[in-house]
C-alpha positions in Angstrom: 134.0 105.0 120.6 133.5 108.3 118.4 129.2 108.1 117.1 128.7 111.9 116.2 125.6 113.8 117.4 124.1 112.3 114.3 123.5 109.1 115.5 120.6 110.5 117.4 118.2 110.7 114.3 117.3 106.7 115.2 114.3 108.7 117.4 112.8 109.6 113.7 110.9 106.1 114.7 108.0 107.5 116.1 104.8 104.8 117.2 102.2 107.5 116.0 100.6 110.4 117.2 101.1 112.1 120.8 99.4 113.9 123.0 99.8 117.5 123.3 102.1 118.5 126.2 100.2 121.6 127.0 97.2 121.6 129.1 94.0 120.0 127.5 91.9 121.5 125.0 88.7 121.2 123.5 91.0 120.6 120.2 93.3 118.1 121.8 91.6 115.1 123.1 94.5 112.0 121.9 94.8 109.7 124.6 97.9 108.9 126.2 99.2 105.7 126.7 102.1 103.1 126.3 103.2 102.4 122.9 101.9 98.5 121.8 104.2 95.7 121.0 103.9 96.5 117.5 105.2 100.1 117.8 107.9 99.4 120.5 109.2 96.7 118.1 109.0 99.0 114.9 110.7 101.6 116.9 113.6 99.1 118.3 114.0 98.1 114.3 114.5 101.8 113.2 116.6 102.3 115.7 119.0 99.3 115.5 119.2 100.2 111.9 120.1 103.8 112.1 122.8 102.9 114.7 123.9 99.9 112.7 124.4 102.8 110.0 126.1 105.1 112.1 128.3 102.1 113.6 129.1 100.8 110.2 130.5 104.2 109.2 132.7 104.8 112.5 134.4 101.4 112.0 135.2 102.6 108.3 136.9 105.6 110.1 138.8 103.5 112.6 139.5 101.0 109.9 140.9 104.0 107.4 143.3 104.1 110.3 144.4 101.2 110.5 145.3 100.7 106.8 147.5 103.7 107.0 149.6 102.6 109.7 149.1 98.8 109.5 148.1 98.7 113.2 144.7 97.8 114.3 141.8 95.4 114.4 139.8 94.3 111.3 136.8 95.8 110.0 134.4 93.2 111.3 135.9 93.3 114.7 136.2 97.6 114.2 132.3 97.4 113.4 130.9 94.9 116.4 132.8 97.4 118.8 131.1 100.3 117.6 127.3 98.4 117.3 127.9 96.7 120.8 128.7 100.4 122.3 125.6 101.5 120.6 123.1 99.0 122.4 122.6 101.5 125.7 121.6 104.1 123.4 119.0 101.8 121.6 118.1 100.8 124.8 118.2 104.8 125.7 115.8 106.0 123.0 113.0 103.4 123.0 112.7 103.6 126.6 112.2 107.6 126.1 109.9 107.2 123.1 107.9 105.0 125.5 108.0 107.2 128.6 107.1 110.4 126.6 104.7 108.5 124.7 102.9 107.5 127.9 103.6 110.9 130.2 103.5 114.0 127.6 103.1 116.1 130.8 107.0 115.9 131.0 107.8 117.9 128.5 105.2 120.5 129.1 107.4 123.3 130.7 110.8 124.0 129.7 111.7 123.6 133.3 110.2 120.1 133.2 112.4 119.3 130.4 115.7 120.4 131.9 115.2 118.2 134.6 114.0 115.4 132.4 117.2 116.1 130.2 119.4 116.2 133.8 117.8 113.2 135.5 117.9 111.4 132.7 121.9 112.2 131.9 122.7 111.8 135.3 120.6 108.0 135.6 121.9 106.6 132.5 125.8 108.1 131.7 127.2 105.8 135.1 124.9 102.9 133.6 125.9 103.2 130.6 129.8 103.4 131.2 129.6 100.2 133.8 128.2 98.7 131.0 131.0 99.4 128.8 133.6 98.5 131.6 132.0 95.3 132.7 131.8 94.0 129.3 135.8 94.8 128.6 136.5 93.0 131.6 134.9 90.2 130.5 136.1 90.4 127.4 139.8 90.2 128.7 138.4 87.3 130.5 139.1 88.5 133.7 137.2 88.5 136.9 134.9 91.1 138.2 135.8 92.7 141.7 135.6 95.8 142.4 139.8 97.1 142.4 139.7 95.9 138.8 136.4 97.9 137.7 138.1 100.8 139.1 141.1 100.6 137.3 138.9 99.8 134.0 137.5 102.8 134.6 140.8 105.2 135.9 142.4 103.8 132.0 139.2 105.4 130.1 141.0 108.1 128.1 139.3 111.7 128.5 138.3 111.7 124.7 136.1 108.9 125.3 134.6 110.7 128.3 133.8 113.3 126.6 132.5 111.4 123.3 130.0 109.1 125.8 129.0 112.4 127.4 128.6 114.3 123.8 126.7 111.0 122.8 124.1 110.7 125.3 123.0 114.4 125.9 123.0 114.2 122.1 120.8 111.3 122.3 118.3 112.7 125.2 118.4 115.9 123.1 117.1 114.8 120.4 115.0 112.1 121.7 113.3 115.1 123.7 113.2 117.4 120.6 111.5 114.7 118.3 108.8 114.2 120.9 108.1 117.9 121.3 107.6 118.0 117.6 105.5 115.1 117.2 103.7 116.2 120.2 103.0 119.4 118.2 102.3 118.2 114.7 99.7 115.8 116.5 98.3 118.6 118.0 97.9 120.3 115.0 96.4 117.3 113.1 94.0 117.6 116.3 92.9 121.3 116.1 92.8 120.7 112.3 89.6 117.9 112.7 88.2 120.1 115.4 88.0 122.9 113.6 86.8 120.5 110.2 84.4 118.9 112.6 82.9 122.6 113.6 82.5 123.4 110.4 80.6 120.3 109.0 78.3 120.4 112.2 77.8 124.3 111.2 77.2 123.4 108.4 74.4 120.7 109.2 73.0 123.1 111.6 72.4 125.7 108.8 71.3 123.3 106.5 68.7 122.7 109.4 67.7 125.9 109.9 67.2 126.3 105.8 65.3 123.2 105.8 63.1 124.7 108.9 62.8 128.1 106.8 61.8 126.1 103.8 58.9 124.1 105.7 57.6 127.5 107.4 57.0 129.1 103.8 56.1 126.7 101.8 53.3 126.0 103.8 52.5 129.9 104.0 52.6 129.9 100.3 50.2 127.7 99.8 47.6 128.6 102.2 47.6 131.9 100.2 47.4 129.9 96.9 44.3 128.1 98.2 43.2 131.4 99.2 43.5 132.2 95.6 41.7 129.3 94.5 39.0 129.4 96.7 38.0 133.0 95.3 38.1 132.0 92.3 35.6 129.0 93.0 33.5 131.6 94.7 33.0 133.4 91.5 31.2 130.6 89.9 33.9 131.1 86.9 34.3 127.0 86.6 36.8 127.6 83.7 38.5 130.3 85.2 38.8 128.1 88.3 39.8 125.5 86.6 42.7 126.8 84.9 43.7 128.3 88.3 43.8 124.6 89.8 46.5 123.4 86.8 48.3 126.9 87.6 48.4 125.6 91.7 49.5 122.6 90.4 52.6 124.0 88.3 53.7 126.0 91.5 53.0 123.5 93.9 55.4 120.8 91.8 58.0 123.8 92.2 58.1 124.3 94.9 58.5 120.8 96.3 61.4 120.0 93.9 63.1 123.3 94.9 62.7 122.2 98.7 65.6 119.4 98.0 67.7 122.3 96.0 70.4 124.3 97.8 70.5 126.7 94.4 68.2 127.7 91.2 68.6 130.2 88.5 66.8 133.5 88.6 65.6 132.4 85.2 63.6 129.2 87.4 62.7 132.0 90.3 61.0 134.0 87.4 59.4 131.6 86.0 57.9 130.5 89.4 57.1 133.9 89.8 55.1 135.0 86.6 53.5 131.6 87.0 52.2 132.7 90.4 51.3 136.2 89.1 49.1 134.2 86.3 47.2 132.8 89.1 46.6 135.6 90.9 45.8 137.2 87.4 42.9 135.1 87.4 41.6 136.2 90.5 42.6 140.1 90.4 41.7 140.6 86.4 42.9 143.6 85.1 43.4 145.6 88.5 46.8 143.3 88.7 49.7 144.8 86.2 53.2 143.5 86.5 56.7 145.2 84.9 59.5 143.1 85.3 63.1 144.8 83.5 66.3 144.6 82.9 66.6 140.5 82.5 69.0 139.2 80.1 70.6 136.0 79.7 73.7 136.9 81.9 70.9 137.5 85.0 69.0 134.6 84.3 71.6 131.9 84.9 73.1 134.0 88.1 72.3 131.7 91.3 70.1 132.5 93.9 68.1 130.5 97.0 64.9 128.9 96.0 61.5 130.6 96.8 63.3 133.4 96.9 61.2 136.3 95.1 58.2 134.9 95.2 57.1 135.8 99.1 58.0 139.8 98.0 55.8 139.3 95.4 52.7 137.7 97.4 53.9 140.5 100.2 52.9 143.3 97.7 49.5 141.3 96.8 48.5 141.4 100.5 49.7 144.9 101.6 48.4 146.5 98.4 45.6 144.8 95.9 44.0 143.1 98.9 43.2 146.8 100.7 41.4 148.0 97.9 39.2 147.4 94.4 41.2 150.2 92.5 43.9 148.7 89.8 47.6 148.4 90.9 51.2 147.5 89.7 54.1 145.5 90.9 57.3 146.4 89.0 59.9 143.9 89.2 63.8 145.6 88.1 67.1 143.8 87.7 70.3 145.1 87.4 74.2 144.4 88.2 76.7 146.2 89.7 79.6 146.5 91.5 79.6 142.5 91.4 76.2 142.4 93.0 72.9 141.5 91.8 70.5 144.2 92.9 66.9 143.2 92.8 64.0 145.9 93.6 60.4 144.9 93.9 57.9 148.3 94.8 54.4 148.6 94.4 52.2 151.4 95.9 51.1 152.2 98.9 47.8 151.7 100.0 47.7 153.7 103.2 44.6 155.3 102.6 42.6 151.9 102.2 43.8 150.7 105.5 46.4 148.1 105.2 46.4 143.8 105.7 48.6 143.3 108.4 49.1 139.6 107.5 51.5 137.6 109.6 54.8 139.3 108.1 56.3 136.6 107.0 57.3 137.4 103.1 60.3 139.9 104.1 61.9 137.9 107.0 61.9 134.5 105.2 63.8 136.6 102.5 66.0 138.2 104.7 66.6 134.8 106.4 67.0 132.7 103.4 69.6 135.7 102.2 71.5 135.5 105.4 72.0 131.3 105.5 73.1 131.5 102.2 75.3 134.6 101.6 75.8 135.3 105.1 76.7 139.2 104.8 77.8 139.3 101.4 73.4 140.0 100.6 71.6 142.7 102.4 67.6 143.0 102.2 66.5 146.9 102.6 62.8 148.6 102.3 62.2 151.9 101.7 59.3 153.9 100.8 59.8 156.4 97.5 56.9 158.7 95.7 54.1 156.7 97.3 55.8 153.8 96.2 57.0 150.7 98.7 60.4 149.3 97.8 62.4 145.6 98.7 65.8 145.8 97.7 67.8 142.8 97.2 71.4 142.6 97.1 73.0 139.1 96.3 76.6 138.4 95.2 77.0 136.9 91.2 79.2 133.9 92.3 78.5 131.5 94.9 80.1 131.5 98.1 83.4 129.0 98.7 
């Protein structure tokens, strides 16, 4: 019998996924178990294929053979020699499949697969060479005692030795090499939905926490657009208070549609924002003066967290017209660069009208809001210049991946 090392691709048959062999990990949970009747019957098909294959094309070679020197058996009886030699290694390989299958652990250590390889060598070659010899007996249609199995086996020639020896360490080999490999590729697949199962539940998490920002400020925002109201019912202005209602309204509707967005426009922002600023217009009267620059169409439609500017904007209200009677600016500037957005919101200090401590909420919202959706690609800074306080808001122009 002369199957190549070839013939050992029938372990290609694989019954699905393995454990990994290495020691468990938080990536690597598969279960290990005995391949079903369904697998162990898809594996025995492949295999009895592939070797029918390989058997088909050794009995072409011994037939070649034969029609040079017009001695030999026929192809049919050439080919059920070769397929009935090849039933140990079926046999062979779909018992590995099934014990590697069930015990990855065996193949965890290459010392553990030496003696695998060994045990199993030494186990099967003197099995499978009685069962060649027993069944050429019988085939002769002699009886079986033992004198005549040992001169059976005295006639093997030593090529054949050495191909059933070449043949099933090529088999184990293999068999073993397959395993390790879909032991590994299964591992793979595993650390692959661990690490896409971290990400999504990140991902949850932070939408969480935005959601959680979101429900702390809006809340805040209100409260200090009632706060507006109320003054302006105080005054005894009806229209003035009126008109300051449908402006609350207008934010209010804002700012619970832009709870359910992930992303508006700075063009949406600033209109949010002006429309907040004509509220508070109403209240403050001429002492309130707003500059906002350097927005063109290319700024507008950039991308940017909801309720983003606004509490910077209310934050310069509280710390500055609210410590004093005197007039007051905020100046609002927009610029690119470097492929950044660069925002800057300042208005004076009022140091020496005390100062409204309020519950400093406006700047670390911003900073937070920032930070879950840029992550550090957007930096908040303040710093104080001529008298003047400054926010500065860096934000990348695209979207994160």
């Amino acid at each position: 019998m002369n199957p190549t090392h070839a013939a050992t691709v029938d372990m290609f048959g694989s019954a699905g996924p393995m454990a990994t062999p290495s020691a468990p990990t938080a990536a690597t949970t598969i279960a290990t178990r005995w391949p079903d009747g369904r697998q162990m019957l898809r594996l025995l098909a492949i295999n009895l294929l592939v070797w029918g294959v390989l058997s088909a094309l050794g009995a072409a070679s011994s037939y070649s053979a034969t029609l040079r020197t017009g001695v030999g058996n026929s192809y049919a009886t050439d080919f059920f020699a070769w397929w009935r030699c090849t039933m140990a290694q079926v046999l062979l390989c779909c018992l590995l499949h099934a014990l590697f299958t069930r015990w990855p652990a065996l193949l965890a250590r290459p010392r553990r697969i030496a003696l695998v390889f060994a045990a199993t060598l030494l186990i099967f070659f003197p099995l499978d060479v009685m069962y060649e010899t027993t069944y050429n007996v019988l085939l002769a249609g002699r009886a079986l005692h033992l004198e005549r199995m040992l001169k059976a086996l005295a006639s093997i020639h030593k090529f054949n030795w050495f191909v059933d020896v070449a043949l099933t360490c090529g088999s184990i080999g293999a068999q073993i090499a397959l395993s390790i490999w879909r032991q590994g590729k299964a591992d793979q697949q595993a650390l692959g939905q661990a690490e896409t199962d971290n990400l999504r539940l990140k991902l949850e998490l932070e939408q969480q926490r935005m959601l959680a920002l979101r429900g702390q400020l809006e809340p805040h925002f209100m409260f200090n657009a009632l706060n507006a109201i109320s003054a302006l019912v105080r005054s005894d202005d009806k229209k003035v208070a009126l008109a300051g209602i449908n402006r609350l309204s207008a934010l209010l509707r804002y700012a619970l549609t832009a709870a359910d967005r992930d992303w508006v426009s700075v063009d949406e922002e600033l209109a949010f924002v002006r429309d907040y600023l004509a509220l508070q217009q109403l209240r403050y009267g001429t002492r309130l003066r707003v500059n906002i620059e350097g927005v063109d169409a290319r700024i507008g439609a950039i991308a940017c967290p909801p309720l983003l500017l606004q509490p910077l904007v209310e934050n310069a209200l509280r710390h500055d017209l609210d410590c004093h009677t005197e007039a007051s600016d905020i100046r609002l500037r927009f610029h690119t660069e470097e492929r950044q957005l660069a925002v800057s919101i300042c208005n004076p200090l009022a140091a020496a009208h005390g100062s409204n401590p309020g519950l400093g909420l406006g700047l670390r919202h911003t900073e937070a809001s920032l930070q879950l959706a840029f992550g550090p690609l957007a930096t908040l800074r303040t710093s104080v210049d001529a008298g003047r306080f400054r926010v500065e808001l860096r934000l990348p122009l695209a979207l994160p991946a």
